[in-house]
N, C-alpha and C positions, 0 to 999 in steps of 0.2 A: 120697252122700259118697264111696262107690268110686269113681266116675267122676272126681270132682274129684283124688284120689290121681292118678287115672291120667294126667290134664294134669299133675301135679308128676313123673311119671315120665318124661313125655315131654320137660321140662324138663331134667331128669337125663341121660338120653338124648341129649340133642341133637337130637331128631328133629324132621325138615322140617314143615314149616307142611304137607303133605298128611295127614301123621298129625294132628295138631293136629286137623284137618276130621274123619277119620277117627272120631277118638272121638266126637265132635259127632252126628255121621250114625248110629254105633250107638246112640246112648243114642235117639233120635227111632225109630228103626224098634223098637227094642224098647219102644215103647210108653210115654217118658217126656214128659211135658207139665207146664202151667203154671209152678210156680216152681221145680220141678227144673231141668225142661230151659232157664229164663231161668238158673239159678244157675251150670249149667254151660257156659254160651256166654259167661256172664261170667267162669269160670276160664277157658276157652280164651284169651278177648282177654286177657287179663291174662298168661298162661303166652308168646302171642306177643310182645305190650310185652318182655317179661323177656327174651324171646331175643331181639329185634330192639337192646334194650339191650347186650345181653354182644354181640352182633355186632358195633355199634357201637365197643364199648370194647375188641374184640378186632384191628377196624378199626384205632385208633387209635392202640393199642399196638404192634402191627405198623409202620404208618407211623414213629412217636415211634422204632422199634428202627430202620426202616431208615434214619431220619435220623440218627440215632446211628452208624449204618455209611458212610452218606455224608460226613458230617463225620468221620470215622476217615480215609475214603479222600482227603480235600478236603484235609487234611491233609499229605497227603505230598508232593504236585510243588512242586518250586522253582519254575517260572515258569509265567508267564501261560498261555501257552497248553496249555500242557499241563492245566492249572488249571482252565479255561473247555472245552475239550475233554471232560474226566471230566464238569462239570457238566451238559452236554445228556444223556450219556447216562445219568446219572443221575436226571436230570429222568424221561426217560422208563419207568423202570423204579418211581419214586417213585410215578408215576400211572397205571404203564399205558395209557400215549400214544402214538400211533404218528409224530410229532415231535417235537424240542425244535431252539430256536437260539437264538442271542446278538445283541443287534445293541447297534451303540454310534455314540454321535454325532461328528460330524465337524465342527468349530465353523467350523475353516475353509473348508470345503467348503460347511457349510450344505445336508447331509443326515447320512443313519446309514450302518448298511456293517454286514453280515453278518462277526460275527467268528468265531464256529463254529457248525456243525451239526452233528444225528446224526438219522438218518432220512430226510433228504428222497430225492427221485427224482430232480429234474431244475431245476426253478428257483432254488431257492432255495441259492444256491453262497456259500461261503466268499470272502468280498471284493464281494459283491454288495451294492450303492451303491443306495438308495431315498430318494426323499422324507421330510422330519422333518416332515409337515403333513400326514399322512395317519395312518390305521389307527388298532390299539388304542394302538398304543406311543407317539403323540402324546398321548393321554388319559394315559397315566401318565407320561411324563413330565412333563405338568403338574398333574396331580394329586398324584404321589407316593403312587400306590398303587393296587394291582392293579385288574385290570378282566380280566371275562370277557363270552364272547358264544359260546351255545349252538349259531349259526350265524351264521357270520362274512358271508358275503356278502349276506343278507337284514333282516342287522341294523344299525337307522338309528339309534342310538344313539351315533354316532360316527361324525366324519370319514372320508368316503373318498378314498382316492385310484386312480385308474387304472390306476398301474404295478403297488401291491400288493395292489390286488383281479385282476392279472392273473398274479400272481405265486401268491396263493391260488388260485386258479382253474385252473392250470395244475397244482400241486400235490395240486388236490382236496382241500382241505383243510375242513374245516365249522367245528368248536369248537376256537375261539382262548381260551386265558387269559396275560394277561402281568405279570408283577409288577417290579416296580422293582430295579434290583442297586444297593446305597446301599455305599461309602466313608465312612466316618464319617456328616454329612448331607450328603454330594456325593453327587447318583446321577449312577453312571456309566455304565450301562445298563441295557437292558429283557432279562428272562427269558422267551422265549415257552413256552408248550406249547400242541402242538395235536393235534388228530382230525379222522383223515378221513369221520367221522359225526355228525351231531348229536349233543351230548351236553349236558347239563347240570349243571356243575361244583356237587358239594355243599360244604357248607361247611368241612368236614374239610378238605376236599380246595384248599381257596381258603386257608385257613388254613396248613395245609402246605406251599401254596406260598408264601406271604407268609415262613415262617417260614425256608422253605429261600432264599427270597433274601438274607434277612440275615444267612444263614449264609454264602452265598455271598460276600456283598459282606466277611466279615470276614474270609473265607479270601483275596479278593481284595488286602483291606491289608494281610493276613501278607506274600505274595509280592511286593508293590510295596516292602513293608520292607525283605522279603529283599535283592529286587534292587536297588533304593537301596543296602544297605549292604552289597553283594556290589559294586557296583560302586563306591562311595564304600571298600574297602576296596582293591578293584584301581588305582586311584586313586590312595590313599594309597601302596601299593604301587610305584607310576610315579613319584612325586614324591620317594618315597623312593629310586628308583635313580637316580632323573636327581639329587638334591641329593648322594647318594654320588659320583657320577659327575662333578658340577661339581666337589665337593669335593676330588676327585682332581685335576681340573683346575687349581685353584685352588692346591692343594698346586706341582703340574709350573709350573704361572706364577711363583708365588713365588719356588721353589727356580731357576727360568730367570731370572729378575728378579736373585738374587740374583751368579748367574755370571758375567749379562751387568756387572751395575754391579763388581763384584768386576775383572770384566777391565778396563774400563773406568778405573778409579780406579789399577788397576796399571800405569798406562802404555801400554794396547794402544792402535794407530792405527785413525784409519778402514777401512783396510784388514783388520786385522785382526778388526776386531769383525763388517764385512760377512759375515767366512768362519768366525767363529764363528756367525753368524745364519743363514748357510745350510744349515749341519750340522743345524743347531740344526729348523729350517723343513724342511727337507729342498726346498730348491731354489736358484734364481737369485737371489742379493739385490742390492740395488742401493742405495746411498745418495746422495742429490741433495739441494746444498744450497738454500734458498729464491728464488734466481734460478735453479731449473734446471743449474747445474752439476752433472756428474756428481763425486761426491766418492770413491768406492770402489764396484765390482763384484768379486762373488764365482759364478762360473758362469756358463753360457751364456743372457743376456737378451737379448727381440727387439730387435729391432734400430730398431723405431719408438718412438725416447725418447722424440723432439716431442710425437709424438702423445697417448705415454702419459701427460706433464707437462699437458699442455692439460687431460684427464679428470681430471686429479687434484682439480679445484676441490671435487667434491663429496664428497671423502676432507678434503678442509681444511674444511668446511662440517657434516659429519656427526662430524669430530671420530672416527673409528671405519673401518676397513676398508671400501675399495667396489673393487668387482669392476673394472676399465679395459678389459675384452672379452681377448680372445686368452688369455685364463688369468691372466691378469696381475690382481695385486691392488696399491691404493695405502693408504700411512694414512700420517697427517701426523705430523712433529714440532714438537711445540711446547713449550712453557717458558713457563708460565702462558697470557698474550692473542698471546705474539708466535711466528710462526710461522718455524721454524727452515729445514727442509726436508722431505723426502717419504722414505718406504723403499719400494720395489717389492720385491715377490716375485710369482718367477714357479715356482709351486710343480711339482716332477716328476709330481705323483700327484693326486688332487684334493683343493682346499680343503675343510678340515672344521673343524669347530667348534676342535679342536685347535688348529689355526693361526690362528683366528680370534681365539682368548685368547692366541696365543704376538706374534702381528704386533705387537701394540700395546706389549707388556713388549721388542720392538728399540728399536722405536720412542724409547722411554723414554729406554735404554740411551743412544741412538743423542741425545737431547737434551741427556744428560749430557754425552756427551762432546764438542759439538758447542760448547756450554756452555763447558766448561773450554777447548777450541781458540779460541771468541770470546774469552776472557779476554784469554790473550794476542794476539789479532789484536787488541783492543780498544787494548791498552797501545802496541801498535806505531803503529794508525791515530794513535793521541793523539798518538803520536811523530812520524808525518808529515804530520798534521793541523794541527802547531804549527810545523813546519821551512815549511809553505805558507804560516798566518800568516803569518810572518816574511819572508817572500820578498813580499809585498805588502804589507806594511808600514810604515808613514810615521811617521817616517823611517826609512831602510833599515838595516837591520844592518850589520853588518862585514861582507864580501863571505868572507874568510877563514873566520869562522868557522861561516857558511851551507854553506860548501863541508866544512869538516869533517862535519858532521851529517849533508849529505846523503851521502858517503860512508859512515858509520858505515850509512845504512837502504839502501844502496844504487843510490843515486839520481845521476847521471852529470850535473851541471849543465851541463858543456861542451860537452854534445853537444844539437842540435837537441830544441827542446820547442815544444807549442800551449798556450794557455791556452783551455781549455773553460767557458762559464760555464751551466748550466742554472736555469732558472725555470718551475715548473708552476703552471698556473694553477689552482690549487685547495692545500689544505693538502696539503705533500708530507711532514710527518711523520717519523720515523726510519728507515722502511722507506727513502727515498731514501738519506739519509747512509751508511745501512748496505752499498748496492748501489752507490754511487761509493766509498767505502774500497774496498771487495773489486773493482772494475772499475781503480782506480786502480793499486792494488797489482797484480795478475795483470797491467796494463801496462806498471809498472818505474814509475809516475808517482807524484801526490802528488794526494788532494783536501783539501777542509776544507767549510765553511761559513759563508758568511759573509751577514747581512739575508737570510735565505730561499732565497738561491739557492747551487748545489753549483759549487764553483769548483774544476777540477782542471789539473793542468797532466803533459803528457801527453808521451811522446816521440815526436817525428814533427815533419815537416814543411810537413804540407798541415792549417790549420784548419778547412776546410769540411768535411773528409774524415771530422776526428775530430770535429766538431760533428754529423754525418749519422750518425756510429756510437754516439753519447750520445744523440744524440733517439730512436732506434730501437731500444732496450735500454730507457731509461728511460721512456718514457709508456708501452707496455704492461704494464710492471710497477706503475705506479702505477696504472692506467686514468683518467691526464687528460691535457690539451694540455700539452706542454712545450716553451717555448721556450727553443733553445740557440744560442750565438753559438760565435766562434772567433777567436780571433790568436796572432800572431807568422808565421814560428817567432821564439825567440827561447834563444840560446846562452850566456848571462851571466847571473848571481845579479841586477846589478843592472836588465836587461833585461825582468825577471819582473811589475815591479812594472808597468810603461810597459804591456805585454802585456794585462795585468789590467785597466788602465784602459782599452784601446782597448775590447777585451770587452766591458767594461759599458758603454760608450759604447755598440756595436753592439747590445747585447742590450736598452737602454733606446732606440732607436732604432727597433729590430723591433717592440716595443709601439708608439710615437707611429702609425707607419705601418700599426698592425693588421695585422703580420706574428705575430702570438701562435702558438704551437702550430706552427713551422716550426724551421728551424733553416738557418744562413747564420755566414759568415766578413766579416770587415772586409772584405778583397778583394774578394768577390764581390757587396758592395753597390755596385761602380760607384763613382759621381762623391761619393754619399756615404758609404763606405767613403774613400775622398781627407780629408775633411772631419771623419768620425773618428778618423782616425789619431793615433798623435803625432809622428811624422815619416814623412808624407806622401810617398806616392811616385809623384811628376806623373809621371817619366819611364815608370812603371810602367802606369801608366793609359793615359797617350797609345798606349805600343806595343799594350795590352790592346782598345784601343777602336778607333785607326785608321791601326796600324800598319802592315799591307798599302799603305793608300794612300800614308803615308808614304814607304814603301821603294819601292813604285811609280813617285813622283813623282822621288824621287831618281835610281833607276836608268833610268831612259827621261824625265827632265829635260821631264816631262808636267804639268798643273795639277789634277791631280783633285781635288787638296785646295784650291787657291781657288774650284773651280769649284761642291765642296762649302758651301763660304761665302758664296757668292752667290747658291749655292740656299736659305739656308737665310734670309738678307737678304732673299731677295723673296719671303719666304712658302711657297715651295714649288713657284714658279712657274716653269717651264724659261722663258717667253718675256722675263720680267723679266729671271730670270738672266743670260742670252743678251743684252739691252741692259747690262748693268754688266760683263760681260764680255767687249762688243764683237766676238762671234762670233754665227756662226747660230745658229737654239734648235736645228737638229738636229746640231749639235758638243756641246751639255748634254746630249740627250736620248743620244746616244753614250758621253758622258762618264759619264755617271749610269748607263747600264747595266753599265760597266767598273768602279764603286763599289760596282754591287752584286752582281758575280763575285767585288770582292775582299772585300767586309764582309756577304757575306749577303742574301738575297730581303728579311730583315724591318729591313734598317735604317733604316727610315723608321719603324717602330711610334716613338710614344710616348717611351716611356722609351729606347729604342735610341736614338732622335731626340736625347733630351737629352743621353744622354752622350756622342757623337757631336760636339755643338756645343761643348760642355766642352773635348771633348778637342782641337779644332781651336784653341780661343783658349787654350789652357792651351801651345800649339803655337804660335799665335804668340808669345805671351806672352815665352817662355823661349827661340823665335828672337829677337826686340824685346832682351832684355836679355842676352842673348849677344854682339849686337853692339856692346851701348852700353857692357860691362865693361870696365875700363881693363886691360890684359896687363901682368906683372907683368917689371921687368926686370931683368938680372944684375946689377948694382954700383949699386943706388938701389932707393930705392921708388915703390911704384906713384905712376903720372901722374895728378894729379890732375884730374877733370873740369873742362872749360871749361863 
């Protein structure tokens, strides 16, 4: 029974499993046997059980305290890597491992990647890319739950792969255990630990790791929280200075909005509002109205307007500021659908947001008061709009009191005018009307409207001149064919109307002939220009068409001009000719060369041809009845024909 004491002592003691033996060996050599010495090899195994128990539990408790200290430390780092860094090396201290690392999948790559290590030598590197189809960490991730292996590169338990059996290898690595690092149920990677010796993970210890990943993975969603709501508050942060910061802006628009319309409303001109807008902008401003007129500069702007009006279309388009290149910015004016003109700034310093909210409150400014100047341009166009009515008009007004009105707007009836008439082939809309008023007016002239087409009457002399500077203005601003005619001039209120009608004669003329989309004068249609007229001017034609030969034949008493009539009787023919003319054909073929010194290489073409023939019998014509005229005498009346 003392012996048995003595195993409860050694119990108490603590002593190593050799004393345990030791007692054992004394009680046999002092001579104990049968059920003694059985009783007491069964306290000894019983006394080891006990110790090998409290080892166990002393194991355990140890482990459970340093996990209790590793989650105290897992605890503290804000971000990830810092986070995942503690945990290898804690890993290794948890098992007394002489590795631990991280690896995490890469969806889009379509492998893992080493996120940190503590331990290795030489392979196994931070940022190192491996196959997701190989090793243990393919087994847990589709498992979802740890796996170990006593000896990693002998054990056929499990997928290999070449690169990380070469990576192991390289490492000397033996026993692999790896457990799952889980996000709520996302895992989002694998925990390795390993040894560079066979070893054989007990259950404690597969436990412990299991338990430290799910510690891991919760310390992992602290930190993704943090940093979510660390950066969703920097964030808020941003959006809070920039909504202050508009809000400021928004305020300086306003309070600029309210200045510019305040000047505006008080009378200030184009000019003035330009040079309030460039203070304002801090640069060059410019206002153009919608045909490209310049209306007001304020500071030094480059010097390429064309150019910079062409770019403007996507400032008209965008409704909003666009850049024209050379520093130069455009944004449009407009007054609901209809587009007023354009503001340019050419800023000294560079474009910033600033000016990008201030451009558009000119703009505005710049619509209002462009707006209230249409008003009255509108009541005045009405004014000259209706003195044009009237001047074509049937039956005609009083001549006096046409003349009154047009004095009152400005308009000089006594002096030389054209009658302009335009028609676009496609709907020309208000935008026309609105660009003959303001082209009419900056003339000293007058237009209207009348069946679709813009009818102005103009001051000048030459119709084709001003017919070729209306088509040249107007179809680009429309972007369609326009066709324009032209007459007079014409010097009389009652004149205007006669004027009008030759026009639209010409302009209804140019369509039958699919002349559309050109522009021409009564004049310069030749023989039928004669034909539209209303008083016809043969003598005009004749000098126009074969006046040279005329004056020719008179001053050197020569026949070019019958000779031309016999050409033109025999078809074309010099030898015909030459028989009705009772000369050689090489007198025609002389004569014909000296027609075409005086009229031109191409007066055989066609139409040269025709008017050519016109003009010779329109020549004899008005010789034939010059002669046949009865002369009027001093003390009677004319002799009556026999």
């Amino acid at each position: 029974m003392s012996d048995e004491l003595a195993v409860l002592e050694l119990l108490v003691r603590e002593a190593s499993t050799e004393q345990f033996e030791t007692v054992v060996s004394a009680a046999r050599e002092s001579g104990a046997t049968g059920a003694g010495l059985e009783s007491l090899e069964r306290a000894k195994q019983l006394g080891l059980s006990v110790r090998s128990q409290l080892e166990r539990h002393q194991q355990r408790e140890a482990a459970l305290t340093a996990l209790v200290d590793t989650a105290r430390d897992l605890a503290a780092p804000d971000d990830l890597d810092t986070l995942l860094d503690l945990t290898t090396r804690r890993t290794r201290l948890l098992l007394n491992i002489d590795m631990a690392y991280i690896s995490l999948p890469d969806d889009s790559a379509g492998d893992v990647y080493i996120r940190t290590a503590d331990g290795h030598t030489s392979a196994i590197s931070v940022g190192l890319r491996l196959p997701s189809t190989g090793g243990v960490g393919s087994v847990v991730l589709s498992d979802l739950a740890p796996f170990w292996t006593p000896d990693y590169l002998a054990d056929k338990r499990f997928p290999h792969s070449g690169k990380i059996d070469e990576v192991v290898r390289t490492e000397g690595l033996r026993a692999v255990m790896a457990v799952p690092l889980k996000v709520g149920t996302r895992t989002f990677g694998v925990l390795y630990a390993a040894h560079r010796n066979v070893r054989h993970f007990k259950v404690d210890e597969i436990s412990l790791m299991s338990a430290y990943g799910r510690l891991v993975g919760a310390m992992v969603d602290r930190v993704l929280r943090l940093e979510r709501a660390t950066a969703e508050g920097a964030d808020f942060r941003r959006r809070a200075a920039a909504a202050e910061k508009s809000l400021a802006g928004l305020e300086e628009c306003s309070a600029a909005n309210r200045r510019l319309i305040d000047q505006v409303l008080g009378g200030s001109d184009q000019a003035e509002l330009a040079d309030h807008a460039s203070r304002l902008l801090d640069g060059a401003v410019r206002l153009c109205a919608a045909d490209g007129r310049i209306l007001a500069t304020s500071g030094d702007m480059p010097d390429e307007h064309d150019a910079m009006l062409a770019a403007t279309m996507n400032a008209h388009a965008a409704r909003e500021p666009v850049a024209l290149g050379g520093g130069t910015w455009a944004t449009p004016v407009f007054a609901g659908q209809e587009h007023l003109g354009t503001v340019l700034l050419h800023p000294h310093t560079a474009f910033t947001d600033r000016e990008r909210q201030l451009l558009p409150q000119v703009a505005q400014a710049a619509a209002v008061l462009l707006l209230l100047d249409s008003k009255a341009a509108i009541a005045e166009s009405d004014a000259r709009g209706e003195l044009l009515d009237d001047l074509v008009a049937s039956p005609p007004r009083p001549p006096q009191q046409l003349q009154k009105r047009a004095r009152r707007l400005g308009v000089q009836l006594d002096t030389p005018h054209v009658i302009v008439l335009a028609r676009a082939e496609g709907t020309m809309g208000s935008k026309g009307a609105i660009w003959a008023s303001s082209y009419a007016h900056r003339m000293g002239g007058l237009s209207t409207m009348k069946n679709g087409c813009l009818v102005l009457l103009l001051p000048g002399k030459d119709p084709g001149a001003s017919a070729r500077a209306v088509s040249g203005k107007l179809s680009p601003l429309l972007g369609l064919p326009v066709t324009v005619s032209g007459a007079g001039p014409v010097s009389a209120t009652g004149s205007v109307r006669h004027g009008f009608l030759e026009a639209l004669r010409c302009l209804d003329a140019m369509t039958v002939i699919g002349a559309t989309g050109r522009s021409a004068s009564v004049g310069e249609l030749g023989f039928l220009g004669v034909l539209l007229s209303d008083s016809p001017d043969v003598d005009g034609f004749i000098g126009a068409t074969i006046g040279p030969v005329v004056d020719y034949d008179r001053q050197r008493s020569t026949e070019l001009g019958r000779t031309l009539e016999a050409y033109f009787e025999a078809g074309g023919s010099p030898t015909y000719s030459a028989e009705r003319l009772h000369v050689h054909p090489n007198t025609v073929t002389r004569r014909l060369e000296r027609v075409a010194e005086l009229l031109g290489p191409d007066w055989q073409e066609p139409e040269r041809a025709l008017d050519i023939q016109l003009a010779l019998r329109l020549s004899k014509l008005r010789h034939l009845l010059g002669e046949s005229r009865p002369q009027p005498t001093v003390d009677g009346p004319p002799a009556q024909d026999t």
